[in-house]
C-alpha positions in Angstrom: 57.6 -39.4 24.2 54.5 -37.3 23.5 51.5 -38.9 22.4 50.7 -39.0 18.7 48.3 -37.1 16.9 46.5 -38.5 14.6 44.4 -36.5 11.5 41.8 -37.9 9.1 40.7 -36.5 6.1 38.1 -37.9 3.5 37.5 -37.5 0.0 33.8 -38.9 -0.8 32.2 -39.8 -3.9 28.9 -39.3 -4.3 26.5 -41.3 -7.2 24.2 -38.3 -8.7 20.5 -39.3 -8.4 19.9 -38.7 -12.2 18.1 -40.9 -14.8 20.9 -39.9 -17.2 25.3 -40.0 -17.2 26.8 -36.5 -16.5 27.8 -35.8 -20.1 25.6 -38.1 -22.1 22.1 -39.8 -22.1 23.2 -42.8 -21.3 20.5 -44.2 -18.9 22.0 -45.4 -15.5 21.1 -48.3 -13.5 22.4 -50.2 -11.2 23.1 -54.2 -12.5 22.0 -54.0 -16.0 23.8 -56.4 -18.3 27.7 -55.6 -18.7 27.7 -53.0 -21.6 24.0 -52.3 -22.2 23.8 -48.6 -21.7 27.3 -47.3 -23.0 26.5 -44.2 -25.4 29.2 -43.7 -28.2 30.8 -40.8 -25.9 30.8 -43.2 -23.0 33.1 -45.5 -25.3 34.9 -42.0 -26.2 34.6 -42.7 -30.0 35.9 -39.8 -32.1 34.0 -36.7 -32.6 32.0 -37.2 -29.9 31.6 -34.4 -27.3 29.7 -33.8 -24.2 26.9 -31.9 -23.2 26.4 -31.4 -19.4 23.4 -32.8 -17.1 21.8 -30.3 -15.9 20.0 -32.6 -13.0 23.1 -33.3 -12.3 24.3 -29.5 -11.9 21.0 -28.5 -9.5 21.6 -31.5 -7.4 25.3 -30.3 -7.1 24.3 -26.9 -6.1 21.6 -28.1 -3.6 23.9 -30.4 -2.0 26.4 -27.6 -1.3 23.9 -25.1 -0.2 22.9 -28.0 2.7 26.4 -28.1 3.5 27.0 -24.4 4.0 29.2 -23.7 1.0 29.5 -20.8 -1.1 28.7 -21.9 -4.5 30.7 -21.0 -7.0 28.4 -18.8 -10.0 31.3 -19.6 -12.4 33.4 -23.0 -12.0 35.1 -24.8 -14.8 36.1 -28.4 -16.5 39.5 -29.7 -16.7 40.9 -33.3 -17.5 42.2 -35.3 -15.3 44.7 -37.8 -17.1 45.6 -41.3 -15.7 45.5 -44.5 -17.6 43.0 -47.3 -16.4 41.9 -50.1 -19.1 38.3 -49.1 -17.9 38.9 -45.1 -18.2 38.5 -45.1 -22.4 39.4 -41.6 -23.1 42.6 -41.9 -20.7 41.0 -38.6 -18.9 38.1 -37.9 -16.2 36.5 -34.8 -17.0 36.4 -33.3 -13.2 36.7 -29.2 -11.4 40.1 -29.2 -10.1 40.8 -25.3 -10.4 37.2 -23.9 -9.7 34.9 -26.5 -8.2 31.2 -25.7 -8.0 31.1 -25.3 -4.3 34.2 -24.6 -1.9 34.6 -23.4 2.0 31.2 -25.4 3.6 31.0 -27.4 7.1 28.8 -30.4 8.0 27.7 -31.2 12.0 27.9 -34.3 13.2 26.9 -35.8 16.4 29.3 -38.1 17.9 28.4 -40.8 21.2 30.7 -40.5 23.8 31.9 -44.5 24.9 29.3 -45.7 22.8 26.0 -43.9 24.7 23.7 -42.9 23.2 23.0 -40.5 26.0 25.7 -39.2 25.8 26.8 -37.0 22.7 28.9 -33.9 21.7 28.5 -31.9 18.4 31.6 -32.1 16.3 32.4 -29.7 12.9 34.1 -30.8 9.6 35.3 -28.0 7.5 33.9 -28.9 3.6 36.8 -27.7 1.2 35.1 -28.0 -1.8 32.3 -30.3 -3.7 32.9 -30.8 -7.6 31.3 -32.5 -10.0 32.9 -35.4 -12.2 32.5 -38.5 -14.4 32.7 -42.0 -12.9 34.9 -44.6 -14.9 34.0 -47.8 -15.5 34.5 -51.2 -14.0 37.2 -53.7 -14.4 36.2 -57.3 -13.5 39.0 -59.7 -12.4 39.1 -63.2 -14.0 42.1 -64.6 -11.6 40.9 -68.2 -13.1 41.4 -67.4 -17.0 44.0 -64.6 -16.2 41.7 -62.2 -17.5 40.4 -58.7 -16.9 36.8 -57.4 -18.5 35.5 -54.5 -18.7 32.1 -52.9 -18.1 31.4 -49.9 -19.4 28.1 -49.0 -17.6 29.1 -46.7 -15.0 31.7 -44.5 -17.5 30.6 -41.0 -17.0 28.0 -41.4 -14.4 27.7 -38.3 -12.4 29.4 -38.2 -9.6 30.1 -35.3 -6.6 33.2 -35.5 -4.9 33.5 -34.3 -1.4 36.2 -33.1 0.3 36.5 -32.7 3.8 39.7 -31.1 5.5 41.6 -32.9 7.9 39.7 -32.2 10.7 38.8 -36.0 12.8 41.3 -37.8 14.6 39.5 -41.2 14.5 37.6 -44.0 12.8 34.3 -43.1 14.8 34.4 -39.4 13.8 34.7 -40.1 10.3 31.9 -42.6 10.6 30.1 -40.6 12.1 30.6 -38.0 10.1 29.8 -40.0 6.3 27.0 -41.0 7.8 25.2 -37.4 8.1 26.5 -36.5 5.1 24.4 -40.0 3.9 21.4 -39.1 5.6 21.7 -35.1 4.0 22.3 -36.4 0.4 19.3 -38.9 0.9 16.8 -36.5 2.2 17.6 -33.8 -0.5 17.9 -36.8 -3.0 20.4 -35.3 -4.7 22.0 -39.3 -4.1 20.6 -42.6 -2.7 24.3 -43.0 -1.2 23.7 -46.6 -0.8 26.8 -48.0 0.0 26.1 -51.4 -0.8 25.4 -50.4 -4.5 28.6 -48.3 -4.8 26.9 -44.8 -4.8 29.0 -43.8 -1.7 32.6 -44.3 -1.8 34.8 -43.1 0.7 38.9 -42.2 0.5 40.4 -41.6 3.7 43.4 -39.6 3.9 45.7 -40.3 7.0 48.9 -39.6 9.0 50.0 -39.2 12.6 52.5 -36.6 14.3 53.8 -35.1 17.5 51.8 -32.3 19.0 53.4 -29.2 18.3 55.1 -30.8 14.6 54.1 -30.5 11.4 51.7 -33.0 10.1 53.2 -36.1 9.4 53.4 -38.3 6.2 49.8 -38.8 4.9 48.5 -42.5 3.2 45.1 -42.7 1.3 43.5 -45.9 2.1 41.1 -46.1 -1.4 37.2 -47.1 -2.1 36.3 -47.7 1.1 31.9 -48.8 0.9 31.2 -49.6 4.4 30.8 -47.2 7.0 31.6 -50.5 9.6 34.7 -50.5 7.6 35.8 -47.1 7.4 35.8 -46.8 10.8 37.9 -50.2 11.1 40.2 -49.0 8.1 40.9 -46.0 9.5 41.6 -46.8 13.5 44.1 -49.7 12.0 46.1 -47.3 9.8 46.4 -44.9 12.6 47.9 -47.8 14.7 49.9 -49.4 12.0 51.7 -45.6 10.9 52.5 -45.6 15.0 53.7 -48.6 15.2 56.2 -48.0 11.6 57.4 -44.7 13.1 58.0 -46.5 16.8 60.0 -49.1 15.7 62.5 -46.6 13.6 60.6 -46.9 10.0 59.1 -44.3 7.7 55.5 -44.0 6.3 55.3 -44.0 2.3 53.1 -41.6 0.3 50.9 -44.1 -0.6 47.9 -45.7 -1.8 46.1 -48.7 0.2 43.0 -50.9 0.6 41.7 -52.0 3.3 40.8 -56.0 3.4 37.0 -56.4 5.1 38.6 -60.0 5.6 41.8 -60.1 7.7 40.9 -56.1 9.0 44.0 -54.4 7.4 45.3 -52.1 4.9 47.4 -53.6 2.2 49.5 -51.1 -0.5 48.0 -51.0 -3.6 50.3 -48.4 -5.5 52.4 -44.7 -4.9 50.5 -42.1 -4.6 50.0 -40.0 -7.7 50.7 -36.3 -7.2 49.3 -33.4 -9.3 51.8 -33.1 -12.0 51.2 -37.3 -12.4 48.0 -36.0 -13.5 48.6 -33.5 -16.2 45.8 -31.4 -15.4 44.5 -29.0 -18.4 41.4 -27.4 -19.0 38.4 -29.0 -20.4 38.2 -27.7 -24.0 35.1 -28.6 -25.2 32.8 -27.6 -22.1 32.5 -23.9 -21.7 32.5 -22.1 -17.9 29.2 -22.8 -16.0 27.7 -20.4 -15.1 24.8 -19.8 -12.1 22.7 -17.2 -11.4 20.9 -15.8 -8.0 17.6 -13.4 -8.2 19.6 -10.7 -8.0 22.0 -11.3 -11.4 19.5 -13.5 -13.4 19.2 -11.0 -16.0 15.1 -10.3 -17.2 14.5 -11.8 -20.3 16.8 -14.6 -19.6 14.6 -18.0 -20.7 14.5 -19.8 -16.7 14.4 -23.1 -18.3 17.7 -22.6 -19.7 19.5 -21.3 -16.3 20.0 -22.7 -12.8 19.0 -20.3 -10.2 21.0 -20.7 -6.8 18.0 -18.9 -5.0 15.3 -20.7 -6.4 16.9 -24.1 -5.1 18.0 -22.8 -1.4 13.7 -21.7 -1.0 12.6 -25.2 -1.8 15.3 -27.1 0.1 13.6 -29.6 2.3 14.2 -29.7 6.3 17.7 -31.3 6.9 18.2 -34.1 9.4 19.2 -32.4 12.0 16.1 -30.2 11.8 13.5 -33.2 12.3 15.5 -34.4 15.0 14.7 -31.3 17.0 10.6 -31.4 15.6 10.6 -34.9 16.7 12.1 -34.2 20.4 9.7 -30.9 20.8 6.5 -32.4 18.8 6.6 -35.6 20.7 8.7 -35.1 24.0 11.1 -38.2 22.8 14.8 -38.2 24.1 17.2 -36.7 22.0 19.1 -40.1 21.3 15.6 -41.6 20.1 15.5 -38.6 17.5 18.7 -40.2 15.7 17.7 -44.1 16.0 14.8 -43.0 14.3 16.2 -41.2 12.1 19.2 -43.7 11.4 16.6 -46.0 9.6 15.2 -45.5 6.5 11.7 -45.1 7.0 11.3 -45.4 10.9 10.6 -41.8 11.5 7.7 -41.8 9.1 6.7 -45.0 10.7 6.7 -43.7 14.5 4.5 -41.1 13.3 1.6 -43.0 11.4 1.7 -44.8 15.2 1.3 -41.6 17.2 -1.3 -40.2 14.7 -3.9 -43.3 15.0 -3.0 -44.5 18.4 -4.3 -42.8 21.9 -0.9 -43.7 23.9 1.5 -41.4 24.4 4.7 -40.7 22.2 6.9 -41.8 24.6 5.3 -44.8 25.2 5.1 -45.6 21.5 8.8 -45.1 20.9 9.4 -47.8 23.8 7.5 -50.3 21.3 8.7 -49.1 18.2 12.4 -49.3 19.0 12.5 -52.0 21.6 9.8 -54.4 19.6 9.5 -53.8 16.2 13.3 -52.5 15.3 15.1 -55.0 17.4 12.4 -58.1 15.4 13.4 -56.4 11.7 17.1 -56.4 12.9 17.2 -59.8 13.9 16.1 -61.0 10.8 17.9 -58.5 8.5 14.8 -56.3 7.4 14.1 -53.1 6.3 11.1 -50.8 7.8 9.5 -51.2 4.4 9.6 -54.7 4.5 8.1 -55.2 8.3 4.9 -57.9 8.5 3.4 -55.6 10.7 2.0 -52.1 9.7 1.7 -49.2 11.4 -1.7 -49.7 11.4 -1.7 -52.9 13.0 0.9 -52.0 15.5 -1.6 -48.6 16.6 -4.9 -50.9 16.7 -2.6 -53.2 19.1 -1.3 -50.0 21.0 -5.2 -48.8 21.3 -6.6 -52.0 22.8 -3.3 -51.8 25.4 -4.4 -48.1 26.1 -7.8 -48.7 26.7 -6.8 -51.8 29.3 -8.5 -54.1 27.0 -5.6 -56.4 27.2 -2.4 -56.8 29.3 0.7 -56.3 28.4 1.7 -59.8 28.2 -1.1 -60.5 25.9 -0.1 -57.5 23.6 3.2 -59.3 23.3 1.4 -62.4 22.6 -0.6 -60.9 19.7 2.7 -58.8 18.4 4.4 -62.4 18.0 1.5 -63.4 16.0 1.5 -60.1 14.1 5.2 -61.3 12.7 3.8 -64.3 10.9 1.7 -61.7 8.2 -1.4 -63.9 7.9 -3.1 -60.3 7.5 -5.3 -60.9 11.1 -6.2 -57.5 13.4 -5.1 -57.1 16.6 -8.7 -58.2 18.2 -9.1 -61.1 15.8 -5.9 -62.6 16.7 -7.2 -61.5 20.8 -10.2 -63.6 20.3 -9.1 -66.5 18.4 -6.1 -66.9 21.4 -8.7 -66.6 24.0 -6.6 -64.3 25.9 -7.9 -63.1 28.6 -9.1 -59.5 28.5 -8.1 -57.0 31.1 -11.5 -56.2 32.0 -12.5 -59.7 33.5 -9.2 -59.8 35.0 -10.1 -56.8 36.9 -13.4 -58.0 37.8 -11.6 -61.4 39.7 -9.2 -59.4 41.4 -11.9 -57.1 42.7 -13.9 -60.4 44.1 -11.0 -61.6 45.4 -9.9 -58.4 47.0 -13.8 -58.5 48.4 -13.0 -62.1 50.1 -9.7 -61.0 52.0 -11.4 -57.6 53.1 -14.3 -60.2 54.5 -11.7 -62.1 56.1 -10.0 -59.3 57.7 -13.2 -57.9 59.1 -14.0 -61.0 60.8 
């Protein structure tokens, strides 16, 4: 038999960095008390309508712009019906028939057998980003047989990206969400923390024959790991090739995927448009978007979004200031990415270069061999390291100057962990290490001796 084929598509929800819900002023934040910040539109009481975000809106358009789409100067609302006790309307207000942004791509860099030093540049096609309302959250009480709900996260503003089915494999699509994580979290358009449930991820997958038409495809649902993605979707591939071996058929489905025993289980069918009953949103008109060249003249600014005036102040993209880092400093490219891959390590390697007199490529060998391996062992951030960047240049310094070995610098780094707030030098002298330059000194003497010796 030929050898299947298998294709991956993801559908990725976004959390809108916004102090505000998409369609109300309800404040968001993440763990307030169940309830606390439900507005009477969240709730979906009568007579309430919506009135739309406009931080969400820019952070939409800025977010498609990075991804290369063509954003869309007119899109439009429509209502997405389904019934879920924590969905109060029984809609989602979404963009199913215009979205704001359609036809994008988004490079990723993917490591071939796991090296670093060893990569290949990879392309997703972006079908479309649209904006939507996030429902609410239903708590299971398996004890008292009950389910609550919490309201706080209904009609949080969320963008939904939609990649075509472009990867064949867990590793590309983690590979993959995880630029998209770093783009959305250097525009700031979302934190896409994972952990917090601002970056949820629905893969779409199926295997066939090359040659055939694609096969029959599952959606394995709410994925917020990108450890797990991968996991989920490497298992699903096997399990659909295993069904289809042994004489079976794949369902149109919907799965999860259990962290715990590493598998998908069915959750429910898969719903299909018509399921939906799609209709236009009736009480949101068209939104509209200008560029310079249609934003009419006496047209109040504050009261319009202007597509050009958010592409010039778009800040440089990840894979940008992976290429400053490798030309400024001479780093290889794989150390551009670690660096990069960890909130705050980039900005962190360069305080070091800027107040230390050893070279770049030295100072990366310390940063990611020293100081990242330490915070990873004991499971902190960049932000939360006892040693500054300061501290670590002053240690660098004395090192460059020969003022200590390089044993002795790892002696004083270990005492740099426990914070007690002591300098490099301090910590030097209170050790009693011995400095490089009377070290020198003795193996001159002794150099002197032997060279007597010989002469004789």
């Amino acid at each position: 038999l030929a050898p299947w084929v298998p294709v991956v598509g993801l559908e990725i929800h976004a959390q809108i960095s916004s102090n505000s819900k998409l369609f109300s002023g309800s404040q968001v934040q993440f763990a307030a008390p169940p309830n606390s910040l439900v507005s009477f539109f969240d709730a979906s009481l009568p007579g309430t309508l919506p009135v739309l975000n406009r931080r969400c809106v820019e952070a939409a358009v800025m977010t498609g712009l990075a991804l290369n789409c063509s954003i869309n100067k007119k899109s439009l609302f429509d209502r997405k019906h389904y019934f879920y006790a924590d969905l109060p309307a029984g809609y989602q207000i979404t963009q199913q028939r215009v979205p704001i942004a359609v036809n994008g791509s988004l490079s990723y860099n993917l490591c071939i057998d796991n090296k670093m030093s060893q990569m290949v540049t990879k392309t997703v096609r972006i079908k479309q980003i649209q904006l939507e309302q996030d429902s609410g959250k239903s708590l299971h009480d398996d004890t008292r047989s009950q389910t609550l709900v919490d309201l706080n996260r209904a009609g949080v503003g969320l963008m939904e990206v939609v990649m075509e089915p472009d990867m064949c494999c867990g590793e590309e699509a983690a590979a993959a969400v995880r630029e998209l994580q770093l783009i959305l979290q250097t525009l700031g358009s979302s934190q896409a923390v994972m952990a917090e449930g601002q970056l949820r991820v629905d893969a779409n997958v199926s295997v066939h024959h090359p040659g055939e038409p694609y096969g029959v495809r599952t959606e394995v649902k709410n994925i917020n790991s990108i450890r797990f993605l991968a996991k989920a979707i490497d298992y699903e591939i096997q399990r659909q090739i295993e069904e289809l071996e042994n004489g079976g058929t794949i369902l149109n489905e919907t799965r999860a995927f259990d962290s715990k025993l590493g598998c998908t289980v069915p959750m429910r069918d898969k719903e299909g448009k018509q399921d939906y009953r799609f209709m236009p949103e009736p009480n949101l008109p068209p939104l509209i978007l200008y560029d310079a060249k249609s934003l009419p003249a006496n047209m109040n600014h504050q009261q319009v979004i202007n597509i050009d005036w958010i592409h010039e102040r778009l800040p440089d993209l990840p894979s940008v200031k992976r290429e400053k880092l490798v030309e400024q400093y001479g780093i290889l490219p794989e150390h551009s990415f670690t660096l990069l891959n960890e909130d705050g390590l980039a900005e962190f390697f360069e305080s070091v270069v800027k107040r230390t007199q050893m070279k770049p490529k030295k100072v990366i060998g310390w940063i990611l061999k020293d100081l990242l391996s330490y915070l990873k062992q004991h499971s902190l951030t960049v932000k939360e390291s006892p040693v500054s960047s300061f501290l670590l240049a002053d240690l660098l310094n004395l090192l460059e100057k020969k003022e200590i070995s390089s044993t002795a610098a790892k002696q004083v780094l270990a005492e740099l962990w426990k914070g007690e707030g002591k300098t490099p030098l301090e910590i030097v002298k209170e050790q009693k290490l011995e400095l490089l330059q009377d070290q020198k000194e003795l193996e001159q003497i002794c150099q002197a001796v032997i060279d007597g010796q010989e002469n004789e």
